[in-house]
C-alpha positions in Angstrom: 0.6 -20.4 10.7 0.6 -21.5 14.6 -2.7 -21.4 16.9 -0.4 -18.5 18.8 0.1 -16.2 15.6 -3.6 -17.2 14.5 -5.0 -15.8 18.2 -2.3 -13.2 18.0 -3.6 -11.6 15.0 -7.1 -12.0 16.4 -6.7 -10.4 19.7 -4.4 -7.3 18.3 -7.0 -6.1 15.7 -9.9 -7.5 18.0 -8.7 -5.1 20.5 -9.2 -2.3 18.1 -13.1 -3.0 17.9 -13.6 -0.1 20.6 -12.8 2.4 17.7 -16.9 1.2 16.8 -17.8 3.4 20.0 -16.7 6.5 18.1 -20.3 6.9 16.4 -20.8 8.1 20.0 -18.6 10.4 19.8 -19.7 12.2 16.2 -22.5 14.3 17.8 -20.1 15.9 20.1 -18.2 18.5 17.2 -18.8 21.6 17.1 -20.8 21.7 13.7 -23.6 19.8 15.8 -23.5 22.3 18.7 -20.9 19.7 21.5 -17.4 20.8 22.7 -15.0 18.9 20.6 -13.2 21.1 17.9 -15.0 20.1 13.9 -11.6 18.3 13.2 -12.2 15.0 14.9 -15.2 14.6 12.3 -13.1 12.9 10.2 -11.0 10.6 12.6 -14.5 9.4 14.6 -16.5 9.2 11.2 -13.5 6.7 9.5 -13.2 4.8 13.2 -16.6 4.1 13.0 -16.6 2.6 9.8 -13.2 0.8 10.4 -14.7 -0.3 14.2 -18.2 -1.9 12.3 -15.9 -3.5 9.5 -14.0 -5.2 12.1 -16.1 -8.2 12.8 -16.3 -9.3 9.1 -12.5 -8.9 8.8 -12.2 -11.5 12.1 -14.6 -13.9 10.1 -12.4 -13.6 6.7 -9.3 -14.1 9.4 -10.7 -17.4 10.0 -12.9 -18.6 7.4 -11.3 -17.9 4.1 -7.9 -18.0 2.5 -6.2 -17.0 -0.5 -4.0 -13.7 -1.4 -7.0 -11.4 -1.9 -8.3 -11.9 1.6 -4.4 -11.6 2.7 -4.5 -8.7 1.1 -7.7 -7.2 2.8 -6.2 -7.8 6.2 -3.3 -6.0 4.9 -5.1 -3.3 3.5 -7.5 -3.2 6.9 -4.7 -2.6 9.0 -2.7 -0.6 7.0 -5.8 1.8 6.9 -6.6 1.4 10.4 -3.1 2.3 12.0 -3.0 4.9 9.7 -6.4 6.4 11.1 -5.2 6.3 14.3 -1.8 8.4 13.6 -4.5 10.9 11.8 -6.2 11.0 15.4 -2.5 11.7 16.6 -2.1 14.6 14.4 -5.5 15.7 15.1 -5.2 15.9 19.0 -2.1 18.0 18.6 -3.8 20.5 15.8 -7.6 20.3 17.2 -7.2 19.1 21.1 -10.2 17.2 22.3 -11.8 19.5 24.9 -10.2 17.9 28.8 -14.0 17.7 29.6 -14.2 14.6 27.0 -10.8 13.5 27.7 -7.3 14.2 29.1 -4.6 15.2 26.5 -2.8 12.2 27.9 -5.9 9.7 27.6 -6.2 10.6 24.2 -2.4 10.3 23.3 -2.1 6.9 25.3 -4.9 5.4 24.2 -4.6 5.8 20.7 -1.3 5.2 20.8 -1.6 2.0 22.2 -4.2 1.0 19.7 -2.0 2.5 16.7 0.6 -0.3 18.1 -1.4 -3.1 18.2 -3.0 -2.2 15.2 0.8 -2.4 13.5 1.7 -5.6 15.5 -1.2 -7.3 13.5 0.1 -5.7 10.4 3.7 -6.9 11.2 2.4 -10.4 11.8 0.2 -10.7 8.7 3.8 -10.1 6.6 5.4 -13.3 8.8 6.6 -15.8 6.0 4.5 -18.7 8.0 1.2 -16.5 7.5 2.1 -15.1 3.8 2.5 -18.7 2.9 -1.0 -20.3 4.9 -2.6 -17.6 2.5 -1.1 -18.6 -0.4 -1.2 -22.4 0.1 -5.0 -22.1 -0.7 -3.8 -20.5 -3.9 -1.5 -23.3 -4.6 -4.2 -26.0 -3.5 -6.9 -24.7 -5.6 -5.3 -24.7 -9.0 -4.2 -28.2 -8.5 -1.2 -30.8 -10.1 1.2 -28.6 -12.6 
């Protein structure tokens, strides 16, 4: 894998680390007596987690190969762009209150995020990348 795919990946799912602001956010519904509609519970609850898991998926990035890991990147931002389209489908049943945020803030931003979030993904599946996982695999079992 090149230094440019390496910081790639890094800054596309780094940029995804304001989703950790959403524990901010979960006091705000309705159940706890603030203006946004019960439905973005969900969406800010699992961007919370997904935003604090972030940082330890960055140090696997760079610390540690082999297919699992791969696979936990995978998985990470498989999970993560699909969270975001969840927050898609939640602004258009449940609209966040304009007071919190314009209709087209929320759309844009998580949009944008959903994007980079499926860039990373996209890279991650680059034969070059695949196969810098996998070489630990190979290195570690040693001559056939």
């Amino acid at each position: 894998m090149t230094p440019t795919v390496k910081w790639a990946i890094t800054l596309l799912m780094g940029a995804t680390i304001f989703r950790a602001q959403t524990i901010l956010f979960l006091p705000q519904v309705q159940m706890y007596g603030g203006p946004a509609p019960d439905g973005w519970f969900g969406p800010w609850l699992s961007d919370t987690i997904i935003g604090f898991i972030l940082p330890v998926m960055l140090y696997l990035f760079w610390t540690r190969r082999g297919l699992a890991v791969w696979g936990a990147l995978v998985a990470y931002n498989a999970v993560g762009a699909f969270d975001y389209s969840q927050g898609l489908i939640t602004q258009a049943i449940s609209p966040m209150p304009v007071e919190m945020a314009s209709a087209t803030t929320v759309y844009l931003g998580i949009g944008l995020f959903m994007v980079a979030q499926l860039l990373a993904l996209g890279l991650l599946f680059r034969r070059d990348v695949i196969a810098d996982f996998r070489g630990a695999v190979a290195r570690s079992a040693g001559p056939a």
